[in-house]
C-alpha positions as CSV (number, residue, x, y, z in Angstrom):
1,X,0.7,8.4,-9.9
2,X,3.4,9.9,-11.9
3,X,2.7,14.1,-12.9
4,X,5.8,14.4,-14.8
5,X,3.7,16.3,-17.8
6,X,1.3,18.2,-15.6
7,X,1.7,21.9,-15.1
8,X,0.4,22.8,-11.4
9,X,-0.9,25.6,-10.0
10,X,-0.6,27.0,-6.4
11,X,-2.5,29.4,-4.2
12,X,-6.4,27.0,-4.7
13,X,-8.4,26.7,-2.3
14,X,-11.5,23.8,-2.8
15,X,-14.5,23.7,-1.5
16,X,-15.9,20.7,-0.2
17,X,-19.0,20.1,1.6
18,X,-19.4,18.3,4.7
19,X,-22.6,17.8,6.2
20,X,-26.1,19.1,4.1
21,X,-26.7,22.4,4.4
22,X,-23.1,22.9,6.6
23,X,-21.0,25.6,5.2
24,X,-18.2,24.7,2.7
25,X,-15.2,23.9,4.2
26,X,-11.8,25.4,1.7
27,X,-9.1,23.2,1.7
28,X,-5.6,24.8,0.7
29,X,-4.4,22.6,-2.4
30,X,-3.1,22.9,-6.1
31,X,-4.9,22.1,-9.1
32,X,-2.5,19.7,-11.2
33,X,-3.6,19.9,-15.6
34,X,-2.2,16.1,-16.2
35,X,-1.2,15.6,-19.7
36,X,-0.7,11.9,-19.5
37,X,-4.3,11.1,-17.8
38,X,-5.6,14.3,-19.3
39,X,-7.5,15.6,-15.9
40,X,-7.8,18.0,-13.8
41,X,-6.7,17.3,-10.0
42,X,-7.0,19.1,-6.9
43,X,-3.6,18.1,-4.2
44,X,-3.1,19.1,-1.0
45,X,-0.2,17.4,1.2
46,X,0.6,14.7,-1.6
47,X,-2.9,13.2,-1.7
48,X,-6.0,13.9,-4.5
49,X,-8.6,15.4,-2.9
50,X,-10.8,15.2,-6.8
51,X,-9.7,14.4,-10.1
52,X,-12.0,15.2,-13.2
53,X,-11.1,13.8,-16.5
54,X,-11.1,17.0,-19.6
55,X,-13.4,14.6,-21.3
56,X,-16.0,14.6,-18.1
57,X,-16.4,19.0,-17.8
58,X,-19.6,20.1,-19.4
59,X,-19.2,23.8,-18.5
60,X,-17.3,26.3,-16.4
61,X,-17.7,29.6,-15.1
62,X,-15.2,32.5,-13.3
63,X,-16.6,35.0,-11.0
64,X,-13.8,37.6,-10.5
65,X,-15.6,39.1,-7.6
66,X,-15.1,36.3,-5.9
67,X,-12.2,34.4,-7.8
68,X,-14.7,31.7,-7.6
69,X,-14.2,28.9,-10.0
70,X,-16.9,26.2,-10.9
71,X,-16.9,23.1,-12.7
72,X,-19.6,21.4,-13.9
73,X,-19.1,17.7,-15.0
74,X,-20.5,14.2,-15.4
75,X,-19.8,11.6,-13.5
76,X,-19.5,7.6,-13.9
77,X,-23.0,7.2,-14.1
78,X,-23.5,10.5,-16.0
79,X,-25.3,12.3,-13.3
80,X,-23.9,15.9,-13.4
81,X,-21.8,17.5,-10.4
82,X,-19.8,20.3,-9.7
83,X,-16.8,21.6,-8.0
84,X,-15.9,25.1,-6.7
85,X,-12.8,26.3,-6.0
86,X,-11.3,29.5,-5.0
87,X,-8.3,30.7,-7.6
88,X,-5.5,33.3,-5.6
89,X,-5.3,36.3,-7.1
90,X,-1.6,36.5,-8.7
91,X,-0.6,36.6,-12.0
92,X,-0.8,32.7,-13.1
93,X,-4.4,33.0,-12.4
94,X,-5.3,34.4,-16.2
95,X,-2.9,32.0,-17.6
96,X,-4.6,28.6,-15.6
97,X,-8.0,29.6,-16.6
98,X,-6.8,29.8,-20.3
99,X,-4.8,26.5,-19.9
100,X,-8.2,25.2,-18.7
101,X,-10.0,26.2,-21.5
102,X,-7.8,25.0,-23.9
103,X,-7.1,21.7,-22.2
104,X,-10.8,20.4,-21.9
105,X,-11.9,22.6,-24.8
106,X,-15.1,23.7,-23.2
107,X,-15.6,27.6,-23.4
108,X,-15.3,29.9,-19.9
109,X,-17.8,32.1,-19.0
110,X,-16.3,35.2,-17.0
111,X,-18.4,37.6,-14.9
C-alpha cells in the first residue's frame, strides 16, 4: 500500500490485548495519517498492526499523565471499539495530536 502522502510519527507504542483479562501487551510502532485512504495506521516492521478510517473515530481523548492516547470508533458493523496507544514524549507529540484533530475533525479531549 503506497504512503507516499502520509506524514508518520515515531516513538508509539500500541496496546493490544491478548487473552481476556491478560494485561496489554505495547507494541513499538508508528502511527502513519494517510492522505490518500484518509486513516490512521499503526506500523511496526513494515506490517499494519490497525488501520482506522478519519470517517470511522467518534471521539478521542489524551491523558498527559500517562501520554495515553485513545480512540474510540465504529467498526464495519457499527459496533464501537477503541484503541490505546502510548504517544513518546518529544516534541512532535503536540503537533500529531493537532494533526489528528484536524485530519478526522473530531475534537480532543486533554486531561
Amino acid at each position: 500500500m503506497a504512503r507516499a502522502q502520509g506524514t508518520a510519527y515515531e516513538g508509539v507504542k500500541l496496546y493490544r490485548q491478548g487473552a481476556p483479562n491478560a494485561k496489554p501487551v505495547k507494541i513499538q510502532c508508528s502511527l502513519n495519517l494517510d492522505a490518500n485512504i484518509q486513516a490512521l495506521i499503526f506500523i511496526s516492521k513494515g506490517q499494519d498492526l490497525r488501520s482506522l478510517s478519519f470517517r470511522s473515530i467518534t471521539s478521542m481523548s489524551f491523558t498527559r499523565k500517562h501520554n495515553l492516547l485513545t480512540i474510540q470508533y465504529k467498526d464495519a458493523t457499527g459496533s464501537g471499539q477503541f484503541v490505546q496507544c502510548e504517544l513518546d514524549n518529544g516534541n512532535s507529540r503536540d503537533h500529531l495530536l493537532a494533526t489528528i484533530e484536524s485530519k478526522t475533525g473530531v475534537a480532543l479531549t486533554r486531561s
